[in-house]
C-alpha positions as CSV (number, residue, x, y, z in Angstrom):
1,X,128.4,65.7,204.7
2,X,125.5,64.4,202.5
3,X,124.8,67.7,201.0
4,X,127.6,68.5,199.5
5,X,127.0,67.4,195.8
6,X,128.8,68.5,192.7
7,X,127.5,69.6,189.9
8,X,129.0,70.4,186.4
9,X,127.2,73.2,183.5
10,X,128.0,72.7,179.3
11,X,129.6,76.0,177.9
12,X,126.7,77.5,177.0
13,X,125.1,77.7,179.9
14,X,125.2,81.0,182.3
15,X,125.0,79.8,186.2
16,X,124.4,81.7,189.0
17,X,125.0,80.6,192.4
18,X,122.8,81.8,195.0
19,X,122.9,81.5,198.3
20,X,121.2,83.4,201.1
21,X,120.2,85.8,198.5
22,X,123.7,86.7,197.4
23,X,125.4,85.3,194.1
24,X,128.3,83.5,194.9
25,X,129.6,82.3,191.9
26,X,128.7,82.9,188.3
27,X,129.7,81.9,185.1
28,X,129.6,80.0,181.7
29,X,129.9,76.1,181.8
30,X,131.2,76.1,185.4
31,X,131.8,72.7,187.9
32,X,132.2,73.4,191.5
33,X,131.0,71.7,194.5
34,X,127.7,73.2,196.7
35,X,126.1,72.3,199.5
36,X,122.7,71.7,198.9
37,X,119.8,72.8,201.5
38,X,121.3,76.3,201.1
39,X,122.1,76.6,197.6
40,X,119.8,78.2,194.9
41,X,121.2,78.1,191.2
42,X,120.3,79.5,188.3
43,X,120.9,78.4,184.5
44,X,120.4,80.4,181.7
45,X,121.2,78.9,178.1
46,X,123.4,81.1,176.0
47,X,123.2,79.2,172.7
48,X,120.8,80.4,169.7
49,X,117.3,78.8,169.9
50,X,114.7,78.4,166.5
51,X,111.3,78.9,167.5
52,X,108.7,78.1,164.9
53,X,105.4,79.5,164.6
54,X,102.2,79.7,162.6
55,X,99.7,82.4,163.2
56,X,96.7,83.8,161.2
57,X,96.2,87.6,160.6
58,X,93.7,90.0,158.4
59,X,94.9,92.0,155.4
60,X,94.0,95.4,154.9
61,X,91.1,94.1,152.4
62,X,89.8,91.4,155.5
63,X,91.3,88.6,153.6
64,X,92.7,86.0,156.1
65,X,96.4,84.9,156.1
66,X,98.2,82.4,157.5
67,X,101.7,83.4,158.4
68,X,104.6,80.8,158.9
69,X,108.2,81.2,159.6
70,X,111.0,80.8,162.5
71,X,112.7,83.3,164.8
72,X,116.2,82.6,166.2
73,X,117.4,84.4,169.3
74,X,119.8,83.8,172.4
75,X,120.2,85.5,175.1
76,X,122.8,88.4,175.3
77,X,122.4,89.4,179.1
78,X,121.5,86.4,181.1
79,X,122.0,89.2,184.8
80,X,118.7,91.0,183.2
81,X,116.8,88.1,181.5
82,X,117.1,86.3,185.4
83,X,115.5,89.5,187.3
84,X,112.7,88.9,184.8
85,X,112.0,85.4,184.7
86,X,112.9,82.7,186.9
87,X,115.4,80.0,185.5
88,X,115.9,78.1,188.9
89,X,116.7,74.5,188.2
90,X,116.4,71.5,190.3
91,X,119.9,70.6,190.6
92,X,119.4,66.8,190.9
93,X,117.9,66.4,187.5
94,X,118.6,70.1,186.4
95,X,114.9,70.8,185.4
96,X,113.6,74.0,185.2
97,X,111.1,74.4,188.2
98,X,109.3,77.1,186.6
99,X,107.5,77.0,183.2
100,X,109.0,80.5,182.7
101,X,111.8,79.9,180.2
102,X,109.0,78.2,177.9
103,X,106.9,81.4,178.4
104,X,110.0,83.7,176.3
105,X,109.9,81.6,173.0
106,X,106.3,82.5,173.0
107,X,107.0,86.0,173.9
108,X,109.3,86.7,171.0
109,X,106.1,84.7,168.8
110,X,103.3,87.3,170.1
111,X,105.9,90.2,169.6
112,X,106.3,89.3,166.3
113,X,103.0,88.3,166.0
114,X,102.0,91.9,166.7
115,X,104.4,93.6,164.5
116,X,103.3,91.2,161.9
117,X,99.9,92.5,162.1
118,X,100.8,96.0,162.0
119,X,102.8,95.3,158.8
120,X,99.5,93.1,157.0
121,X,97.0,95.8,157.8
122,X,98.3,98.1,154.9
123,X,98.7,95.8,152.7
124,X,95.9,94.4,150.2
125,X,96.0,90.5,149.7
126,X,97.8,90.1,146.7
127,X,100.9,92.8,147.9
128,X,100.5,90.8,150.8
129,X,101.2,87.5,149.1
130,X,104.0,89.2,147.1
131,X,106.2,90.8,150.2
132,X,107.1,88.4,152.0
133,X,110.7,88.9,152.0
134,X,110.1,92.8,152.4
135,X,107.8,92.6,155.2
136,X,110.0,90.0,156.9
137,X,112.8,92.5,156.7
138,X,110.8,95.1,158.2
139,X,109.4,93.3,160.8
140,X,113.1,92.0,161.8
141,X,114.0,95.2,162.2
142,X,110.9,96.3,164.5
143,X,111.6,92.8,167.1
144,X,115.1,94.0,167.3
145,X,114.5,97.2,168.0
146,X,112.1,97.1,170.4
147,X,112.3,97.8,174.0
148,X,110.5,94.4,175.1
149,X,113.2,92.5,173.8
150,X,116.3,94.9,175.0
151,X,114.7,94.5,178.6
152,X,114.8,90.9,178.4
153,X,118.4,90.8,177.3
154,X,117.3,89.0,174.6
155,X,119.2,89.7,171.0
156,X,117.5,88.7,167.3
157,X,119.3,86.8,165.4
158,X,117.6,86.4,162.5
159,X,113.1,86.1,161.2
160,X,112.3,84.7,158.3
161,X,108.5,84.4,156.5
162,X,109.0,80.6,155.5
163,X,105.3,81.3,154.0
164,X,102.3,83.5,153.3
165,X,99.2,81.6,152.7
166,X,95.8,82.7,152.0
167,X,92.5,81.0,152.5
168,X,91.4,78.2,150.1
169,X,88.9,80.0,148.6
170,X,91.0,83.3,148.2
171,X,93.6,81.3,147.2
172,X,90.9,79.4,144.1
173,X,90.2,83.0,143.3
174,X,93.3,84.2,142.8
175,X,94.3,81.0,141.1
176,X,91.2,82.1,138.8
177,X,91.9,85.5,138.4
178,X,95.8,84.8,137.4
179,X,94.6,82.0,135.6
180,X,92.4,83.8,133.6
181,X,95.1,86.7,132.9
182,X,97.7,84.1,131.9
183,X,94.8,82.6,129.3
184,X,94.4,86.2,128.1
185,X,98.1,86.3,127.8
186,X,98.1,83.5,125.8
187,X,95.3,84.8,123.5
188,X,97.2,87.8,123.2
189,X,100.2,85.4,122.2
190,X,98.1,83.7,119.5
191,X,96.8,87.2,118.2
192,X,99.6,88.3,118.3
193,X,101.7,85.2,116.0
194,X,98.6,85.1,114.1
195,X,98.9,88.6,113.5
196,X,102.6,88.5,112.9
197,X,101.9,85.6,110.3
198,X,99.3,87.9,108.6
199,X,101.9,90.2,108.5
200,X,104.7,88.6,107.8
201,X,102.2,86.6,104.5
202,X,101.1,90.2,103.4
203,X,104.9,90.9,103.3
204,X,105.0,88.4,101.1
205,X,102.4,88.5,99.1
206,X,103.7,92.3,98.4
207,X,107.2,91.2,97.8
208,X,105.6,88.5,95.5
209,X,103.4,90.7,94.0
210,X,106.3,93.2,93.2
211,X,108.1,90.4,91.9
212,X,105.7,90.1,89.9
213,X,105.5,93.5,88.8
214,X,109.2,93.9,88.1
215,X,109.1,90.5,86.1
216,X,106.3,91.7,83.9
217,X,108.0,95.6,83.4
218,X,110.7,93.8,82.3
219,X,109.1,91.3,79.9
220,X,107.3,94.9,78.9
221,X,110.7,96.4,78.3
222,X,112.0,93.4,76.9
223,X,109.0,93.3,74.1
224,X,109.2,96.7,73.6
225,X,112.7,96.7,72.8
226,X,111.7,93.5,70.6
227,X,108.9,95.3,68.7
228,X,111.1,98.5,68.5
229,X,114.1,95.9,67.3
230,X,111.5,94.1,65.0
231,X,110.1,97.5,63.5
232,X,113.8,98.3,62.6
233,X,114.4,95.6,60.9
234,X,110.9,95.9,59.6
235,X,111.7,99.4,58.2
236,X,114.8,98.4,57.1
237,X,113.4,95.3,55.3
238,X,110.9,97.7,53.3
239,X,113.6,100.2,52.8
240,X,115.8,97.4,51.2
241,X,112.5,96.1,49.9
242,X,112.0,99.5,48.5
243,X,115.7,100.1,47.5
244,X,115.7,96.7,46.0
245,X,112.5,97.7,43.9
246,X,114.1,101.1,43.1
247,X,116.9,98.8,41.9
248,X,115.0,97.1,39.7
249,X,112.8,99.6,38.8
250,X,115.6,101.1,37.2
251,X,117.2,98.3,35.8
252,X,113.9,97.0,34.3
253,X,113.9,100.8,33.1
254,X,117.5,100.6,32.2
255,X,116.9,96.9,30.2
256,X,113.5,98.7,29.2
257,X,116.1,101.4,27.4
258,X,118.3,99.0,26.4
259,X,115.6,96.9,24.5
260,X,114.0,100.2,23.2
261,X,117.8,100.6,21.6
262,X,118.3,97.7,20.9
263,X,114.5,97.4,18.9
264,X,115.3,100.9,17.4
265,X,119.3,99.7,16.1
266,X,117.6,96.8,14.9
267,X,115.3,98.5,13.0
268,X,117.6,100.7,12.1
269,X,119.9,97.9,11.1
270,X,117.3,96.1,9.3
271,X,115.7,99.3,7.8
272,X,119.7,99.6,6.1
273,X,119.6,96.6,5.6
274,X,116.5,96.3,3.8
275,X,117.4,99.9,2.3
276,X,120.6,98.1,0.6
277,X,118.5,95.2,-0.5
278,X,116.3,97.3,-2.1
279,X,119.2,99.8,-3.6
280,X,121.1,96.1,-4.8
281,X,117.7,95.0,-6.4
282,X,117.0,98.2,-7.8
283,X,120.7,98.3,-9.3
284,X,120.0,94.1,-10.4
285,X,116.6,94.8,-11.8
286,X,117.8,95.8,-15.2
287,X,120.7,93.1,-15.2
288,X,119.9,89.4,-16.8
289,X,119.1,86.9,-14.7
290,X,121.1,84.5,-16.5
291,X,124.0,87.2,-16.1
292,X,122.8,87.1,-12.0
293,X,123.0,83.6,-12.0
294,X,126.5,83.4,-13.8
295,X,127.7,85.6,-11.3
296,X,126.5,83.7,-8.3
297,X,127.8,80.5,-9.4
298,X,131.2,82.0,-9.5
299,X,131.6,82.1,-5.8
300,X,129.7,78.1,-5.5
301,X,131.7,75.3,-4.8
302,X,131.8,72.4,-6.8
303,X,129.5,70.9,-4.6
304,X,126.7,73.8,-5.0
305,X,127.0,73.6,-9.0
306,X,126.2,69.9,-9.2
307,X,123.4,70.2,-7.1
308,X,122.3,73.6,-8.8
309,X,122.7,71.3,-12.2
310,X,120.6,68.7,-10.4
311,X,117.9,71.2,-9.8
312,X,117.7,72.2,-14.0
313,X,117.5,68.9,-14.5
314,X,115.0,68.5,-12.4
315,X,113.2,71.2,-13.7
316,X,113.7,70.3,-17.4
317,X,112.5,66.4,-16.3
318,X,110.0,66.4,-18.6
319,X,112.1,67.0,-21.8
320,X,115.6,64.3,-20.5
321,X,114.6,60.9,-22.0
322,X,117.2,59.2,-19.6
323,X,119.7,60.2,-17.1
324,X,122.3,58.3,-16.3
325,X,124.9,59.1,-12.8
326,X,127.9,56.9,-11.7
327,X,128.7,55.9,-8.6
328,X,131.7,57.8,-8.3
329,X,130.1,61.0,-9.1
330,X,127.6,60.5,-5.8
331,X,130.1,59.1,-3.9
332,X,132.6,62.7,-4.1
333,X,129.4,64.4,-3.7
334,X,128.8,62.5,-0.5
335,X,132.4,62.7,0.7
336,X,132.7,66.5,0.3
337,X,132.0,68.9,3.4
338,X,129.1,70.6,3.7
């Protein structure tokens, strides 16, 4: 009466109930009653499990690795994963009595340990370092498909490389190494802007000096058409210069004329002049002077006689004794016109 003892399983637990070598109840997440000295049971957990592990492995250039990641499985057929290992359970505490479901975690490890390896031994360090995700794909695929697993009843659900890790030392080196290339990058940067800026200042300097070129073409055209401008007027200076001294070339030519006609009328004039001079003193040479005289005086004014009286007397001042003249006489003369 003592032995009969229940006992009750969470859902994702597979139990098997054996007794006398025959299973007499199975099932996920069952509760039933047993009897104890007899009874044998069996639970297998259906629900995914993430296994960690860290392992080192050798690259195809002998360069150590360390790998770390996680694998996730559950069991798909818990019949075939119990003819393989023993998941009896002590159904007072339900404890495994057998180490054996802590052996298939490591299992899955040293199968993908394995494969891992495989993978790593054609690969150099550095591709090594650089697939991660691609190896961790292919090795996926290789722990699913193999036959180790499939016998267990065991299903993948996922592997993933959380990290590749070389040595320290490698590691320095390749720290070194891309250290290095990243400085030569960076020289190549600065020859590179340098070189740029050369270019870009030779640019420059030959847009500058092409300024320069055009500005002092055109200053060149610009004098030139000055000087020809300036030699224009130049030539047209000296040919008004030249016109101008043409002008009065000809008029001093002209007045030259002029006064050469004029000179020769006025000695013509004067030579007919002095001709009838000479042809009225030839004709008053025989005449008397006193008759000349009379004939002068005959056009005088009375002003003219008295003073041609004044100048007998004068002449004949020796002979007068006295000479008198009245007021009035010098006071007409002085009133009369000239």
């Amino acid at each position: 009466m003592f032995n009969i003892k229940f006992i009750k399983f969470q859902p994702t637990t597979y139990v098997l109930q054996v007794k006398n070598g025959e299973v007499r109840r199975e099932g996920a997440g069952l509760a039933f009653f047993y009897y104890a000295p007899t009874t044998t049971m069996l639970a297998i957990p259906m629900a995914s499990e993430d296994t960690p592990f860290i392992f080192e492995e050798k690259t195809a250039d002998f360069q150590t690795v360390t790998v770390q990641g996680q694998v996730t499985y559950r069991i798909s057929d818990p019949k075939k994963i119990s003819n393989l290992l023993n998941f009896s359970i002590n159904p007072v505490s339900q404890q495994y009595i057998s180490d054996d479901p802590q052996k298939l975690s490591q299992r899955i490890v040293n199968l993908v340990k394995v494969l891992t390896r495989k993978g790593l031994q054609s690969l150099a360090l550095r591709d090594a370092l650089k697939s991660a995700d691609t190896l961790g794909g292919a090795v996926t695929v290789a722990v699913r498909d193999s036959k180790e697993l499939q016998a267990l009843g065991v299903e993948l659900l996922g592997l993933s490389f959380l990290a590749l890790k070389p040595t320290p030392e490698a590691a320095k080196a390749l720290e070194a190494q891309a250290r290095e290339q990243i400085l030569k990058c960076a020289d190549d940067a600065i020859y590179e802007r340098r070189n740029a800026a050369v270019e870009q200042e030779r640019r420059i300097r030959e847009n500058e000096l092409n300024t320069e070129i055009a500005v002092e073409s055109k200053k060149r055209q610009i004098r030139e058409t000055q000087m020809e401008a300036e030699k224009s007027i130049q030539q047209k200076e000296s040919e008004l210069k030249l016109a101008q001294m043409q002008t009065k070339i000809a008029e001093e030519n002209q007045q030259t004329t002029y006064i050469k006609l004029a000179t020769e009328n006025a000695r013509s004039e004067a030579d007919s002049r002095a001709y009838a001079a000479q042809t009225l003193m030839h004709a008053y040479s025989g005449v008397d002077p006193k008759v000349l005289q009379a004939l002068a005086m005959g056009n005088m004014q009375s002003g003219q006689l008295i003073a041609l009286a004044f100048q007998e007397l004068a002449e004949k001042a020796g002979t007068i004794g006295q000479l008198n003249i009245t007021p009035d006489l010098l006071r007409e003369l002085m009133h009369q016109p000239a």
